[in-house]
C-alpha positions as CSV (number, residue, x, y, z in Angstrom):
1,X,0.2,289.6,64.3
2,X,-0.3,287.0,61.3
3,X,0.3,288.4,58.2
4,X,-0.7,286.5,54.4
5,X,0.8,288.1,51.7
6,X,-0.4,288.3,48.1
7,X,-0.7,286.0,45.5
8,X,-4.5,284.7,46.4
9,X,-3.8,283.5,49.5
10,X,-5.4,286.0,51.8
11,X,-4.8,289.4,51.9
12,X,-2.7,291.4,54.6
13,X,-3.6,291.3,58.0
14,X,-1.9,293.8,59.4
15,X,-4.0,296.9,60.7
16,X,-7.1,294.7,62.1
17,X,-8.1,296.9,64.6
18,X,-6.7,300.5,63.4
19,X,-5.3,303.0,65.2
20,X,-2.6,302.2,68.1
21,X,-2.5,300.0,70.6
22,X,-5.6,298.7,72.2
23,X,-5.1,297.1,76.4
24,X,-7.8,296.6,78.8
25,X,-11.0,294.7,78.0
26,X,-11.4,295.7,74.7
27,X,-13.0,293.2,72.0
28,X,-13.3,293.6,68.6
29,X,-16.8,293.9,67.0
30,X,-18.3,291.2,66.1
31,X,-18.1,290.1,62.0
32,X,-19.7,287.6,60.6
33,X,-17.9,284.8,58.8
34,X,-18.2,284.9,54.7
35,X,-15.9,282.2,53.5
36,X,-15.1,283.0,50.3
37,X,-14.5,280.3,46.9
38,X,-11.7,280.0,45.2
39,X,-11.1,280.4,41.9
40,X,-11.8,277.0,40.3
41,X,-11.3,276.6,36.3
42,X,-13.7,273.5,36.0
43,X,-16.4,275.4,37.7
44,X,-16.0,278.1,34.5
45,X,-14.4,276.0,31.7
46,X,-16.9,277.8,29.1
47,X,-15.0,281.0,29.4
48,X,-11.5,279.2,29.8
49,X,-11.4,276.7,26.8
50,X,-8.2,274.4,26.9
51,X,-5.3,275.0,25.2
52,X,-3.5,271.6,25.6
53,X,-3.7,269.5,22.9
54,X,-4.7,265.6,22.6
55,X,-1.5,264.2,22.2
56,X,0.0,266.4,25.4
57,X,-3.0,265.4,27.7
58,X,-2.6,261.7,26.8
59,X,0.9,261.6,27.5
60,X,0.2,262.4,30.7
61,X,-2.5,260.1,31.4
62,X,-0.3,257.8,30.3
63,X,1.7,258.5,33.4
64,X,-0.6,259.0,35.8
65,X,-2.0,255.7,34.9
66,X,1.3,254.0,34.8
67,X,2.3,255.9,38.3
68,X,-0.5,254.6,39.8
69,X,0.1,250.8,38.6
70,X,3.7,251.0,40.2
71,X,2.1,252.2,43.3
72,X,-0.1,249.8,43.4
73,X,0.2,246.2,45.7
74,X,0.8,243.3,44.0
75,X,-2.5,241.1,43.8
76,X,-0.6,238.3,46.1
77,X,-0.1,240.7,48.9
78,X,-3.8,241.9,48.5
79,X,-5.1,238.1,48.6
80,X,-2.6,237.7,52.3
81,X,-4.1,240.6,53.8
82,X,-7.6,240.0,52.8
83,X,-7.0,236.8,54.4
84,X,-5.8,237.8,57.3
85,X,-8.5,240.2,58.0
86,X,-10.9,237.7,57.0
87,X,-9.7,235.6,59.9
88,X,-9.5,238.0,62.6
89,X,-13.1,239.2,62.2
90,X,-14.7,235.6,61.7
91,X,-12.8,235.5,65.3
92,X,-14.3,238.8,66.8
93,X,-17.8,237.6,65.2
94,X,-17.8,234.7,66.8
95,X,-17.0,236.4,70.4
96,X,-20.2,238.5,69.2
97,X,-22.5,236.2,69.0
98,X,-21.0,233.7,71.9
99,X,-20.1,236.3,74.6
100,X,-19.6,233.7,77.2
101,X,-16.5,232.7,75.4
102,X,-14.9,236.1,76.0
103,X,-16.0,237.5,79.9
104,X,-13.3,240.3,80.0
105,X,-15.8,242.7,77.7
106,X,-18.9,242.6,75.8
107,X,-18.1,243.7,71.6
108,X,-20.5,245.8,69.8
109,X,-19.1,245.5,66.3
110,X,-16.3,244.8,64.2
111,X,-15.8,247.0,60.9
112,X,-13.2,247.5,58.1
113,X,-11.6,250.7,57.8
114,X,-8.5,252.4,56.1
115,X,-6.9,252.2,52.9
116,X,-7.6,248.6,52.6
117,X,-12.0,248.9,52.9
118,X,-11.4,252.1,50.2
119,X,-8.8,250.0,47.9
120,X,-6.5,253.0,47.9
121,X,-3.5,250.6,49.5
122,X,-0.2,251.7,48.5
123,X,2.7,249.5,47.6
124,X,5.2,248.5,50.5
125,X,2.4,249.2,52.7
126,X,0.7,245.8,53.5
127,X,-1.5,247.1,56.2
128,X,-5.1,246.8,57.2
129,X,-7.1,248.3,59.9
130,X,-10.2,247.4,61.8
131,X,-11.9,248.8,64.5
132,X,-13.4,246.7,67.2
133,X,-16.1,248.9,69.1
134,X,-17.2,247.7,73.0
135,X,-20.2,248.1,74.8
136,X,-18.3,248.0,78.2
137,X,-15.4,250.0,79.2
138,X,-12.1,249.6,77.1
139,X,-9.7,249.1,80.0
140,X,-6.4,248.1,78.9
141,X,-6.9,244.9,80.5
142,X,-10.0,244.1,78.7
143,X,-8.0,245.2,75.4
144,X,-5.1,243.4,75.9
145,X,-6.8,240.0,77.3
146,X,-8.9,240.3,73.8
147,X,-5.5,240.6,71.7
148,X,-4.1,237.4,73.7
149,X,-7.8,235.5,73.0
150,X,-8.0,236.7,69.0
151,X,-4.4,235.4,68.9
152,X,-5.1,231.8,70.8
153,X,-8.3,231.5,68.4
154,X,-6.2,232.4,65.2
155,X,-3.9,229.8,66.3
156,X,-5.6,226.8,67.4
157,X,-7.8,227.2,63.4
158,X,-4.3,227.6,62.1
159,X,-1.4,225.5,64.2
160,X,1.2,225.4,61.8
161,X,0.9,229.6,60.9
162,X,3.1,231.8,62.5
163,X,1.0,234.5,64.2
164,X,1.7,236.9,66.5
165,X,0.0,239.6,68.3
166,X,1.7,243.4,70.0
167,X,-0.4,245.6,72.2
168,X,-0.5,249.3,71.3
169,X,-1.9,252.8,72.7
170,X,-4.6,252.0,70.3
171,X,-5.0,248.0,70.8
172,X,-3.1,245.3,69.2
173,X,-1.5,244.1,66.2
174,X,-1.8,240.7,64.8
175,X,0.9,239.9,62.0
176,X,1.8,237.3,60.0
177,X,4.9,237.2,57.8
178,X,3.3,238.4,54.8
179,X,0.4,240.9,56.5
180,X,-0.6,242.6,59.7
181,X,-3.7,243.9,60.5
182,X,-4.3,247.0,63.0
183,X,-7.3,246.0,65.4
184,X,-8.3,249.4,66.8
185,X,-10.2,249.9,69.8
186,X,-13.5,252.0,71.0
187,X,-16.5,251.9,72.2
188,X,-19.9,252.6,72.1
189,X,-20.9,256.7,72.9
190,X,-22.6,257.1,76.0
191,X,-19.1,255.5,77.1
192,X,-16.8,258.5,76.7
193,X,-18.0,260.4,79.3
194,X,-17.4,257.9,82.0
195,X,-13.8,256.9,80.5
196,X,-10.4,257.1,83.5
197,X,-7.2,258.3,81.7
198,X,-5.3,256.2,84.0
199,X,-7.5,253.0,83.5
200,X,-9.0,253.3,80.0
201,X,-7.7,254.0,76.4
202,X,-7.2,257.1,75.5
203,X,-10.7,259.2,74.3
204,X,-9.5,261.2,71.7
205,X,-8.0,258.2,70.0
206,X,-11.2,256.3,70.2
207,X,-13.0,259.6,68.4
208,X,-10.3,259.2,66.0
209,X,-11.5,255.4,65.6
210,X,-15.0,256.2,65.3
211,X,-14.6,259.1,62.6
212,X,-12.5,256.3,60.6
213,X,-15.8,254.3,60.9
214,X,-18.0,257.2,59.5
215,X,-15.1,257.9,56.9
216,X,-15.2,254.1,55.8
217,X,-18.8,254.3,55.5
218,X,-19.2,257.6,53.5
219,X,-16.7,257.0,50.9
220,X,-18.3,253.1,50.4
221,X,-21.4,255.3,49.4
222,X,-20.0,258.4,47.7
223,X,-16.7,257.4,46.6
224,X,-16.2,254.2,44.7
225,X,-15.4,255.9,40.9
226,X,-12.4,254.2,40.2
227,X,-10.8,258.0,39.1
228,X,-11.5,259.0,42.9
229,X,-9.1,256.1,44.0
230,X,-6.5,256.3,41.2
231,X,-6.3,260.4,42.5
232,X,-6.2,259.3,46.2
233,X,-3.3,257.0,45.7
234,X,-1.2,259.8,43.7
235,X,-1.9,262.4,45.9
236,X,-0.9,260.3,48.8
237,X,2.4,259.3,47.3
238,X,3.0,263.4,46.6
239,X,2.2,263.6,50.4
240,X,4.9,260.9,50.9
241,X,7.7,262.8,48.7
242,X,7.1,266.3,48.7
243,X,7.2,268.1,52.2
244,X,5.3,270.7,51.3
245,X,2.3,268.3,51.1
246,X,3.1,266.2,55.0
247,X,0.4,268.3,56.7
248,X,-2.1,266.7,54.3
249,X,-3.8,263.7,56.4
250,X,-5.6,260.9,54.6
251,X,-9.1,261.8,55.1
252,X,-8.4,265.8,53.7
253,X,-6.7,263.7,50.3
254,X,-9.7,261.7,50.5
255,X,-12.3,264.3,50.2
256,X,-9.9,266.4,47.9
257,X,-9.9,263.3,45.7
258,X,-13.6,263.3,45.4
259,X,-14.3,267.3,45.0
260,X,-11.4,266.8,42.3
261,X,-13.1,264.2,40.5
262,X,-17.0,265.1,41.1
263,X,-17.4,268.4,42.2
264,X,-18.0,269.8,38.2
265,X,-21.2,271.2,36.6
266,X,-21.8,268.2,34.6
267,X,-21.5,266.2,37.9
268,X,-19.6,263.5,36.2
269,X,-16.1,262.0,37.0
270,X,-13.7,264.0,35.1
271,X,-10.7,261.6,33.7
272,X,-7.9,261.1,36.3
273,X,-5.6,263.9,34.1
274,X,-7.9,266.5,34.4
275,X,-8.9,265.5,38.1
276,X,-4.8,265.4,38.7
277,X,-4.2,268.8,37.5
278,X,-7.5,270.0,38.6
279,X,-6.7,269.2,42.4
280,X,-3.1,271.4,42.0
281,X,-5.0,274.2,41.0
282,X,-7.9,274.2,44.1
283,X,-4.6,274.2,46.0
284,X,-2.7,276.7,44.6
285,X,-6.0,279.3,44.2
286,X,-6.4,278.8,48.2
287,X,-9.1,276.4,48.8
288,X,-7.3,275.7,52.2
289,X,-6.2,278.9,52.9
290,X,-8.2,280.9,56.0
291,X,-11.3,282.5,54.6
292,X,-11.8,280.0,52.2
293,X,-15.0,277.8,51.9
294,X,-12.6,274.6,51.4
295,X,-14.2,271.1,51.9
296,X,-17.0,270.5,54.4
297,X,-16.6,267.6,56.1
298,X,-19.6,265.2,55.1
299,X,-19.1,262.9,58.5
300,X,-19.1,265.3,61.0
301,X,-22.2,267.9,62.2
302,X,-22.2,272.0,61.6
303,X,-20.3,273.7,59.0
304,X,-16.5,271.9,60.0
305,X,-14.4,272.7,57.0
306,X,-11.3,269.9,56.7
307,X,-8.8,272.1,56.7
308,X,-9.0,274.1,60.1
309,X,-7.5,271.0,61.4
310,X,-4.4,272.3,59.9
311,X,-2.4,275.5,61.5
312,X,-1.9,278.5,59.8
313,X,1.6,277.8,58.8
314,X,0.8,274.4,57.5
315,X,-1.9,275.6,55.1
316,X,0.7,278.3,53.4
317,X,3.1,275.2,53.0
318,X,0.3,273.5,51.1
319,X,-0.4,276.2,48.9
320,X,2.9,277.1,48.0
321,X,4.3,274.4,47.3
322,X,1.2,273.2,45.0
323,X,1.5,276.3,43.0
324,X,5.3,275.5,42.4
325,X,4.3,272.2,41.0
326,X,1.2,273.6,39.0
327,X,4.0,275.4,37.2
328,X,6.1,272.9,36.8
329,X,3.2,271.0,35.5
330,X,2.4,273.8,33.1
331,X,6.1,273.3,31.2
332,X,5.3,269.5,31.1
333,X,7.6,268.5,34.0
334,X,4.9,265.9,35.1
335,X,7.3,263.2,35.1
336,X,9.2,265.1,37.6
337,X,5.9,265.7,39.6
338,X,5.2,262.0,39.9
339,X,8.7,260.6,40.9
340,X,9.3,258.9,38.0
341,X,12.4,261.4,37.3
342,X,14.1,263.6,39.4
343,X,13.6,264.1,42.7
344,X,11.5,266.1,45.2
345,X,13.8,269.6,44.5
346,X,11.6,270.9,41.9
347,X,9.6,272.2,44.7
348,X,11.9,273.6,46.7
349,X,15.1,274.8,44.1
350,X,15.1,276.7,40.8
351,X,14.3,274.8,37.4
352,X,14.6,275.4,34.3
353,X,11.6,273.8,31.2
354,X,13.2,274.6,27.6
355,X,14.3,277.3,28.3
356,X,11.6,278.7,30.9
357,X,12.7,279.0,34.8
358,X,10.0,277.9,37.5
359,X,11.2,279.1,40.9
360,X,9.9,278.2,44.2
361,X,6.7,280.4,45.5
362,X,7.4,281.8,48.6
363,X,6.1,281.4,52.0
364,X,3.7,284.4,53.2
365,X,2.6,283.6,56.4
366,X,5.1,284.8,58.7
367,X,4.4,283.9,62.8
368,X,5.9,287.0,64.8
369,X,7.8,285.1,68.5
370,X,6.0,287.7,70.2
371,X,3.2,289.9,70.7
372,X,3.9,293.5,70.6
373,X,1.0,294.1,72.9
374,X,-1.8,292.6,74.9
375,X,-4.9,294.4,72.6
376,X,-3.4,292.7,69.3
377,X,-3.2,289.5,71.1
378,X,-6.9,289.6,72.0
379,X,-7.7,290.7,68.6
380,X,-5.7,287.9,67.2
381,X,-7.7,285.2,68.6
382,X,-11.1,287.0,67.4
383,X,-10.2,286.4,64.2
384,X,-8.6,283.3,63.8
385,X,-11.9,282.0,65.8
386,X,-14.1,283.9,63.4
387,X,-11.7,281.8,60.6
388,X,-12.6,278.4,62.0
389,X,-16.0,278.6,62.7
C-alpha cells in the first residue's frame, strides 16, 4: 500500500478496502473523483492581512530582481542566437515554398519553441529550439539528408562561418561557435499512426515536439507579463540547485509561473516577491499532491492536471522540500534560497535563523517492495487511477 502522512499532503491510506484481505475478482466500488484545492493565501488575503513590512518585502525584491539579472544571457549571446535561428528558418522557408529544391520530404512548417520564443533563456545556456513539422514520413533518412541540405545552404550564404550540423534521436543540431540551435523533427497528425519504429523517428518524441508547439503558442497569448518570466527563470534555476525540485519539467514551472502571477481575485499580475513566495506556498499546501485540483493543462483536451505526469514519490519530494524553504523564507533566509549565499543544504540539513532552527520536512510517502496480497494490489491501482483521471 501507499501511505501519505500528515501535514496537508494527503491523508493516510491505509485501510482502503476495510476488513482483511480481499483475493479473487473483487473490485472496489466505484468513487467518483473530487479533487480538492489547496489552501491558497492570495485567494483569501482579506482574512490573512500581511505582516511583513515595506522595507523587508523590498529587500527581497531587490534580490529577486538582482537574481534574475545574473541569470539572465548577456544581450551579445541573445543577438548570436537570434541570428542563428534567423538563418536556419529563412533556410527551411525557402525549402517551403521551393520544394523541388529538397526531394527527400515535403515540410509543413517551421516554428520557434523553447525558452528562447518565451524569453525565459537562462545564462550558460545558449540554446534554441525549433521544430520542423513534415507532411511525409520522418524517416531518418529524410531527417538526416535535411540536416546535411540546411547545413550546405547555411554555408554557401555564409563561406567563411564555421557551421556545423550533428544528427540526433530527435533530428539535428546546427552550431556555430557562439550558438546552437536544436531543429526538432515531426510531422503532421494523420501521420502517427502509419509511423515504423525501425524506419521512422520515434512517436512519442514527435508528441513531445508537437506539445512544445501548442506550449509556445499558448504562453505567446497568455503569458507575456514580464513577472510571469522573471518567476519562470527563478524557479527554473531552484529546479537546477535544489533536488527536491528535479522532477519539476519546464512546462509544469511554466504554468506554475503563470497561476503564481495571475491566478488572484483581482486578476492582476501580482509583483514578482509576492508571486515568488506565493508559488512556495501552492507547493507546500499540496497543489501537486494526489487529490489535488493542481494546474489543468490549457494545451491539452479533458481535465489532464500537469502533475500526474509526475510519480507519487516525486510529488512528496516537491512538497517537502518547498515547505522547508517556505520556512526558511519565513526567517529571511532568501538569500540562501536564491544561491546568492550558501548552498543547496538548507533544504536538506538543520539551520538555524537568529536564533530559530528550520529543519528538514520529512518525506511521507513511503513505497512498500512488495504487495502483502493480491486484493490490495487490485485496489491499489483503483485508486491511483481514480487520482489521475
Amino acid at each position: 500500500m501507499r501511505n501519505f502522512g500528515s501535514r496537508g499532503r494527503g491523508g493516510k491510506s491505509g485501510g482502503r478496502g476495510g476488513g482483511g484481505p480481499m483475493r479473487g475478482g473483487f473490485k472496489p466500488p466505484f468513487r467518483p473523483f473530487i479533487p480538492h484545492v489547496p489552501f491558497d493565501l492570495t485567494q483569501c488575503e482579506a482574512s490573512f492581512p500581511r505582516a511583513k513590512t515595506a522595507n523587508e518585502e523590498k529587500a527581497l525584491t531587490d534580490a529577486l530582481l538582482k537574481r534574475n539579472t545574473d541569470l539572465t544571457p548577456a544581450a551579445s549571446h541573445q543577438t548570436n542566437l537570434l541570428n542563428l535561428v534567423t538563418k536556419i528558418t529563412s533556410v527551411v522557408d525557402a525549402l517551403i515554398v521551393s520544394p523541388a529544391n529538397f526531394e527527400a520530404a515535403q515540410i509543413e512548417e517551421i516554428r520557434q519553441v523553447g525558452s528562447h520564443k518565451k524569453a525565459t533563456m537562462m545564462v550558460g545556456h545558449n540554446v534554441a529550439d525549433v521544430v520542423v513539422v513534415l507532411k511525409t514520413l520522418p524517416t531518418l533518412e529524410a531527417v538526416a539528408a535535411l540536416g546535411t541540405k540546411t547545413l550546405e545552404d547555411l554555408k554557401s550564404a555564409e563561406p567563411h562561418e564555421v557551421i556545423t550540423m550533428m544528427p540526433n534521436d530527435s533530428g539535428f543540431e546546427i552550431s556555430s561557435p557562439d550558438a546552437t540551435v536544436k531543429v526538432l523533427i515531426a510531422t503532421i497528425p494523420p501521420n502517427m499512426k502509419k509511423l515504423d519504429p525501425e524506419l521512422h523517428l520515434d512517436v512519442k518524441t514527435m508528441n513531445r515536439h508537437l506539445a512544445a508547439m501548442r506550449h509556445a503558442r499558448w504562453f505567446e497569448e497568455n503569458a507575456s507579463h514580464s513577472s510571469i518570466k522573471v518567476l519562470i527563470r527563478l524557479l527554473r534555476d531552484l529546479r537546477n540547485r535544489f533536488d527536491g525540485f528535479e522532477p519539476l519539467n519546464p512546462w509544469i514551472i511554466d504554468l506554475l509561473a503563470h497561476y503564481s502571477v495571475m491566478n488572484n481575485p483581482s486578476r492582476n499580475p501580482l509583483a514578482v516577491n509576492v508571486a515568488f513566495r506565493r508559488s512556495l506556498q501552492l507547493l507546500s499546501s499540496g497543489l501537486f499532491l494526489p487529490g489535488s485540483a493542481g494546474i489543468n493543462d490549457p494545451c491539452e483536451s479533458g481535465n489532464s492536471r500537469v502533475h500526474t505526469c509526475l510519480s507519487l514519490e516525486q510529488q512528496d519530494q516537491v512538497c517537502y522540500t518547498a515547505q522547508t524553504l517556505l520556512r526558511v523564507l519565513a526567517h529571511g533566509g532568501y538569500r540562501q534560497i536564491l544561491g546568492m549565499e550558501g548552498n543547496a543544504s538548507i533544504a536538506t540539513e538543520m539551520s538555524v535563523w537568529e536564533g530559530v532552527v528550520v529543519t528538514p520536512s520529512d518525506k511521507a510517502y513511503e513505497k512498500l517492495d512488495m504487495k502483502e496480497e493480491d486484493g490490495e494490489e487490485e485496489i491499489d491501482e483503483a485508486m491511483e487511477s481514480q487520482d489521475t483521471n
